[in-house]
C-alpha positions in Angstrom: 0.0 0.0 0.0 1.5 3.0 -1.1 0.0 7.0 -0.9 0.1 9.3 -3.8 -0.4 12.7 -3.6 -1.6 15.0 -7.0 -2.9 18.0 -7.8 -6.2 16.8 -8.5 -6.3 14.4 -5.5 -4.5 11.6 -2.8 -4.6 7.9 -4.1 -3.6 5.2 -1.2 -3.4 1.9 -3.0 -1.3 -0.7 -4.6 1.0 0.2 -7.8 2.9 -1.8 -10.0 6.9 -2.0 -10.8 6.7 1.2 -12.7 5.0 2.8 -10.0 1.6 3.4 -11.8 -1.7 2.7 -9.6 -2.3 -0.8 -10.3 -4.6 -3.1 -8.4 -6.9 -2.5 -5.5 -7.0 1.7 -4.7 -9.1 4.1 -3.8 -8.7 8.0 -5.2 -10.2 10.9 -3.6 -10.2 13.9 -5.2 -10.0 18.1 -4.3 -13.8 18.6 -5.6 -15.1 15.9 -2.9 -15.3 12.9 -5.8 -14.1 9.7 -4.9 -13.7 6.6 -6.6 -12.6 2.8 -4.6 -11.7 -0.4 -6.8 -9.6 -2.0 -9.7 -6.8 -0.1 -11.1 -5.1 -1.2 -14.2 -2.0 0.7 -15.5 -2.5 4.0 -14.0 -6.4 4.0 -15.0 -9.6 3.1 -12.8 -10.9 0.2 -14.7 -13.1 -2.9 -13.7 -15.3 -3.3 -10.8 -15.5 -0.4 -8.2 -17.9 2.2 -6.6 -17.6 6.1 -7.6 -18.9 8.6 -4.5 -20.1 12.1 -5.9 -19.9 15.5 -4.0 -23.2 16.1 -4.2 -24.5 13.0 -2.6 -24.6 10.8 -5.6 -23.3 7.4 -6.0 -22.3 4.6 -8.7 -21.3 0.8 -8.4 -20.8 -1.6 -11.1 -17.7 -1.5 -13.7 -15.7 1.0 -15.2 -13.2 1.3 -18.3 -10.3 3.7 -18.1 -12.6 6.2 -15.4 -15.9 6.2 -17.2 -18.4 3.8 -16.5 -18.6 1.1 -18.4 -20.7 -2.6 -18.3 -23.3 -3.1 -16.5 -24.2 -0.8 -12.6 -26.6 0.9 -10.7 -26.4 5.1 -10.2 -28.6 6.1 -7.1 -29.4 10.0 -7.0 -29.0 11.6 -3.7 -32.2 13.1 -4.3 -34.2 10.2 -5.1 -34.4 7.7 -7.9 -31.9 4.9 -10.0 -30.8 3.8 -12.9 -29.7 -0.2 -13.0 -28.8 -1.5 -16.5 -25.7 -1.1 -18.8 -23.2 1.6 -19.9 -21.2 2.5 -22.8 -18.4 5.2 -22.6 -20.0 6.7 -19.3 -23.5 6.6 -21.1 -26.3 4.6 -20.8 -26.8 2.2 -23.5 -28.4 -1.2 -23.9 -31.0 -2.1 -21.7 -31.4 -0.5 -18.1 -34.3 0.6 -15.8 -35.0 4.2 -14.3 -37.1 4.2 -11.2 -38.3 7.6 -9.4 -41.1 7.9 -6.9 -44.1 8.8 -9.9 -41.9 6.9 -13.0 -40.6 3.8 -13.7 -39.3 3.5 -17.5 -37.9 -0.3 -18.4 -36.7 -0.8 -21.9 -33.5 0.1 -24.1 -31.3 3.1 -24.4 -29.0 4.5 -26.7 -26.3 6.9 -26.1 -27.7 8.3 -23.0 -31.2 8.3 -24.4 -34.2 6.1 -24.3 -34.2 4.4 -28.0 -35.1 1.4 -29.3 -38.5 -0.8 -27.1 -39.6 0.3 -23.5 -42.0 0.4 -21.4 -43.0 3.7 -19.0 -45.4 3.1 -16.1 -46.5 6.7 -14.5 -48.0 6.5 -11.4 -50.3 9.4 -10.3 -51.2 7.9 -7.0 -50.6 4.5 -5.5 -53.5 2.7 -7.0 -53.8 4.2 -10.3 -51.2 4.9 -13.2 -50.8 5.4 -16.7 -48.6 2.9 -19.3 -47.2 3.2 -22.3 -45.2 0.6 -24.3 -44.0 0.8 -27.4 -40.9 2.7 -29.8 -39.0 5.2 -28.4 -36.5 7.7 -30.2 -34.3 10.2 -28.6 -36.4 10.0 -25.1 -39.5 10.6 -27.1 -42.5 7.9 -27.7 -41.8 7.8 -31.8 -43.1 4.9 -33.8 -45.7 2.7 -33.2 -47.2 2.3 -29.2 -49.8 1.8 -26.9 -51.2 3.8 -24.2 -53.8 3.0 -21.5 -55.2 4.8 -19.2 -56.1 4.1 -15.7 -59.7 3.1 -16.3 -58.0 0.6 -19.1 -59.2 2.2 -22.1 -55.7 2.5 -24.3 -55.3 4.5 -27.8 -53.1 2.4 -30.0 -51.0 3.4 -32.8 -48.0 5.7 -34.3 -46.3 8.3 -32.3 -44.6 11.1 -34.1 -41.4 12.9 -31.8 -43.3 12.6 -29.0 -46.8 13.3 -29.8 -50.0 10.4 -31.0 -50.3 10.6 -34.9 -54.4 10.7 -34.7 -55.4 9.6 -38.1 -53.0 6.8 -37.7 -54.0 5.1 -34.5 -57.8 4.3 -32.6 -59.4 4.2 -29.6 -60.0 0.8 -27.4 -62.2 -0.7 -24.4 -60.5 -2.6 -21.8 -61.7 -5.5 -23.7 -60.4 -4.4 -26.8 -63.5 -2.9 -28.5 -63.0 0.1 -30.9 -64.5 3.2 -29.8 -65.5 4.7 -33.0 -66.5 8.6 -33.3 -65.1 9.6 -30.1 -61.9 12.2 -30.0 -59.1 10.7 -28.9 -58.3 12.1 -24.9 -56.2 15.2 -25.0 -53.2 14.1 -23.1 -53.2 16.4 -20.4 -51.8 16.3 -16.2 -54.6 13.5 -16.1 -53.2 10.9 -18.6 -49.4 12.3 -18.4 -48.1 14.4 -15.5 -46.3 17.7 -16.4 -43.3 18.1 -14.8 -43.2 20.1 -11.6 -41.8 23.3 -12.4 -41.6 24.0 -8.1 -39.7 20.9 -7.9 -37.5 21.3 -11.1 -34.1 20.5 -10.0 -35.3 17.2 -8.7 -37.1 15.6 -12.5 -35.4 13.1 -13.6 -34.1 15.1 -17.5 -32.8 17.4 -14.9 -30.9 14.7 -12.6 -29.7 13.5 -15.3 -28.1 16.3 -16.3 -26.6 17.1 -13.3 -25.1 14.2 -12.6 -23.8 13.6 -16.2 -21.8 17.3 -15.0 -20.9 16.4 -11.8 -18.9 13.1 -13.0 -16.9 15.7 -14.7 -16.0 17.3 -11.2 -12.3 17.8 -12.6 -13.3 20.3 -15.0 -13.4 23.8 -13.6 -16.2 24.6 -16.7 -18.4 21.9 -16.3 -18.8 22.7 -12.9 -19.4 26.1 -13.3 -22.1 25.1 -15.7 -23.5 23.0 -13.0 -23.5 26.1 -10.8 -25.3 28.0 -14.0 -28.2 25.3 -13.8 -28.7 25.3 -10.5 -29.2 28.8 -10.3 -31.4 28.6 -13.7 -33.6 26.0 -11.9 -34.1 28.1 -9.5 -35.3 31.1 -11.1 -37.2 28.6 -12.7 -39.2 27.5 -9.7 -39.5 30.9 -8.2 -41.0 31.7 -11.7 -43.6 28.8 -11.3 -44.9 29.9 -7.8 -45.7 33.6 -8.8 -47.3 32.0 -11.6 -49.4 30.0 -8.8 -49.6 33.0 -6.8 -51.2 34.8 -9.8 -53.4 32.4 -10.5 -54.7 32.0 -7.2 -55.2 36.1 -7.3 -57.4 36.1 -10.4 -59.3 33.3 -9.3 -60.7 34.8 -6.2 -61.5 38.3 -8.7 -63.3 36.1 -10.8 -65.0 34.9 -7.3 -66.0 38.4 -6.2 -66.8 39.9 -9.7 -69.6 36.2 -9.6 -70.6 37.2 -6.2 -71.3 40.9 -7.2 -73.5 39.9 -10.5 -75.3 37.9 -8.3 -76.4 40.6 -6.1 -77.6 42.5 -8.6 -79.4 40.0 -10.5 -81.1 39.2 -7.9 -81.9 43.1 -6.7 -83.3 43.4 -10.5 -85.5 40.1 -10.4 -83.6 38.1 -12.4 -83.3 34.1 -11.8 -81.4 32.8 -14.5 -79.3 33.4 -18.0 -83.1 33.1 -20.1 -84.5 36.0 -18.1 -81.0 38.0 -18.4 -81.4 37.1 -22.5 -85.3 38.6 -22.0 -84.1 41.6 -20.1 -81.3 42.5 -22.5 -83.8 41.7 -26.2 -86.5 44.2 -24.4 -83.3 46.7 -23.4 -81.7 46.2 -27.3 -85.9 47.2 -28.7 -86.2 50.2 -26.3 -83.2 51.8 -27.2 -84.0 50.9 -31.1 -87.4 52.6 -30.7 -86.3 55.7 -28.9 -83.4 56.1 -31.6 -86.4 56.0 -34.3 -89.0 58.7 -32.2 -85.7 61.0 -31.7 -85.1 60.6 -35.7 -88.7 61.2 -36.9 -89.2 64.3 -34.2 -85.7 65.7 -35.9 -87.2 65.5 -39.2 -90.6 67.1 -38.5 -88.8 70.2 -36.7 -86.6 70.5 -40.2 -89.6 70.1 -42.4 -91.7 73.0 -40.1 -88.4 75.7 -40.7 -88.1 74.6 -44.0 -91.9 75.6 -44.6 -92.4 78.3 -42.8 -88.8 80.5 -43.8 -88.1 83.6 -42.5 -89.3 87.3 -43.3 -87.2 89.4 -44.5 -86.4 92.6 -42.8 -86.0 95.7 -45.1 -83.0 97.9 -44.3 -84.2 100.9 -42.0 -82.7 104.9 -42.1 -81.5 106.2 -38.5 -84.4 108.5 -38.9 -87.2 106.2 -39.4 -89.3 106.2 -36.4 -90.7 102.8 -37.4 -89.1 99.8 -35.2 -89.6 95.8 -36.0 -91.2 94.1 -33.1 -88.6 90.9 -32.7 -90.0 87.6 -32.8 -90.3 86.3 -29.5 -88.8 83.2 -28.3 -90.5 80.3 -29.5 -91.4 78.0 -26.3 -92.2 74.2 -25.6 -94.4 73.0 -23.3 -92.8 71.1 -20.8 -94.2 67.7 -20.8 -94.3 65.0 -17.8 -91.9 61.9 -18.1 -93.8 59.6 -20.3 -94.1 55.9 -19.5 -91.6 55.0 -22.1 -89.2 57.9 -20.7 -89.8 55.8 -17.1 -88.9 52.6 -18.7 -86.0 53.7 -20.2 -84.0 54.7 -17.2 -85.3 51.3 -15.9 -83.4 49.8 -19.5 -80.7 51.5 -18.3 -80.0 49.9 -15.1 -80.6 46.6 -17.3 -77.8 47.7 -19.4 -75.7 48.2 -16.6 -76.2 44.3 -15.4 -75.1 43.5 -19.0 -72.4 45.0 -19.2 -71.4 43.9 -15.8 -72.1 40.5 -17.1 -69.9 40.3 -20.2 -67.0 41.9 -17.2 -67.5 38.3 -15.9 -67.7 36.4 -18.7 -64.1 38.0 -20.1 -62.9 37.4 -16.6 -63.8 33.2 -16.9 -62.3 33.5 -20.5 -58.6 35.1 -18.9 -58.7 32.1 -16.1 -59.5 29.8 -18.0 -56.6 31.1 -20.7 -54.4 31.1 -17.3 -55.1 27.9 -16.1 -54.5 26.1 -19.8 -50.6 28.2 -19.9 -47.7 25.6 -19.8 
């Protein structure tokens, strides 16, 4: 047993002849990494475990430092992969478990290609499976997905999304379901990632482990720090976005409450007595429009008919005077019946518009609640 000191890290191990690590060893390194097993000329390959800084850990087989054969990776935050490796990727067949996902199938250079089967689980009792072709981590080619009541929709998947003339509908028993669109897939038949919990999905996990296994260079781990800070923008991001929704959701609440009060301060029970109200309010204001139109034409016709006299030019000494026309006066009439219901129309027009307020209001929630 011999100890090694570098700049990168201590080795305490066995060497050969030439004095290169060789045989059972054990390296720990500045940035917290450590890696324990078979050593063959100065490189970490065979079987042996690798201990991340940030809580992560690996055992199975290696080839010159980079994992290599078959092992198991176990996130610090939750969730494994078990299956094989190629050149520190995984690639051939493995299994990735987390607490809501369970994906069992091939991969290819780090991604999920080739057949595989993903199983996710939106509470104990109840998930949602699909098996089939998968191409660059995305369900491409041809695959089935069932539900949790066991109805499935069955055919080709195009980078990620169903191909819908391509594919139909099924019972549990395997019955077509004919003239019936095919379920949206929405948080009830695939679960959106939790953009409060970003750091800890499994893409990004992934990702940061795949940068933390390349703890000797000072740039990847700097773009580890970059992520970590971008996630959490990124969830900060998604909780204002709850916060806002939350916000608007109790408006919408008090803007309901208020048209209720004065529907029910106007008499009126439901949306075919509003409809009623607002056809006699759209007439009255027709018909007052018309009377206003025919009275303006009768008082043009009258001037037109009637003219003026003219008035002859008068010398300074011409005792004669003109008598002016006098003012010519309108009897005041009392507010007519129509005149009442009108200001009645009005305060029906005000429940209108007061009503469309609330409908625009449902429309921006409901635009809200369908954002990404």
């Amino acid at each position: 047993m011999v100890r090694l000191e570098f700049k990168f890290g201590v080795y305490e191990g066995e060497v050969d002849e030439e004095g290169l690590r060789h045989g059972k060893g054990k390296l720990t390194y500045t940035n917290g990494n450590m890696v324990n097993g078979t050593w063959v000329k100065g490189a970490f390959t065979g079987k042996g475990q690798k201990l991340f800084g940030n809580g992560d850990r690996y055992a199975g087989h290696f080839k010159e430092g980079k994992k290599h054969g078959f092992g198991k990776y176990v996130f610090a935050g939750g969730g494994s992969y078990t299956g094989e490796y190629v050149d520190d990727l995984q690639h051939g067949d493995g299994v990735w478990e987390l607490e809501h996902e369970c994906y069992t199938g091939q991969y290819k250079e780090g991604q999920r290609s080739g057949k595989g089967i993903e199983i996710l689980k939106s509470s104990p009792e109840s998930c949602t499976t699909y098996e089939g072709d998968w191409l660059h981590s995305k369900r491409h080619g041809q695959g089935r997905l069932t539900l949790e009541n066991g109805v499935y929709w069955e055919g080709k998947w195009f980078d990620g999304k169903k191909v819908e003339a391509e594919g139909c509908l099924y019972e549990a028993d395997g019955t077509e379901i004919k003239d019936t669109p095919t379920p949206p897939q929405s948080a009830s038949t695939e679960p959106l990632p939790d953009i409060s919990n970003l750091s800890k999905q499994p893409e990004m996990q992934a990702l940061l482990a795949a940068l933390s296994q390349q703890g000797d260079n000072p740039d990847m781990a700097a773009l580890q720090q970059t992520l970590l800070q971008t996630c959490k923008g990124m969830e900060n991001f998604g909780a204002n976005i709850t916060s806002g929704l939350s916000k608007a959701s109790s408006g919408l609440d008090a803007l309901e409450g208020q048209l209720e009060d004065l529907t029910a301060a106007l008499g009126i029970e439901d949306e075919d007595a509003m409809n009623e109200k607002l056809a006699q309010v759209t007439s009255a204001i027709k018909q007052k429009q018309e009377e206003q139109e025919q009275e303006q034409e009768a008082e043009q016709t009258e001037t037109a008919e009637c003219g003026t006299s003219p008035i002859e030019e008068l010398d300074d000494d011409d005792e004669s005077t003109v008598e002016p026309e006098g003012p010519r006066t309108v009897q005041e009439q009392p507010p007519s019946a129509e005149e009442h219901a009108d200001f009645l129309d009005r305060i029906d027009l005000l429940n209108n518009k007061l009503l469309s307020q609330v409908l625009a209001a449902e429309a921006e929630l409901q635009s809200i609640r369908q954002t990404p």
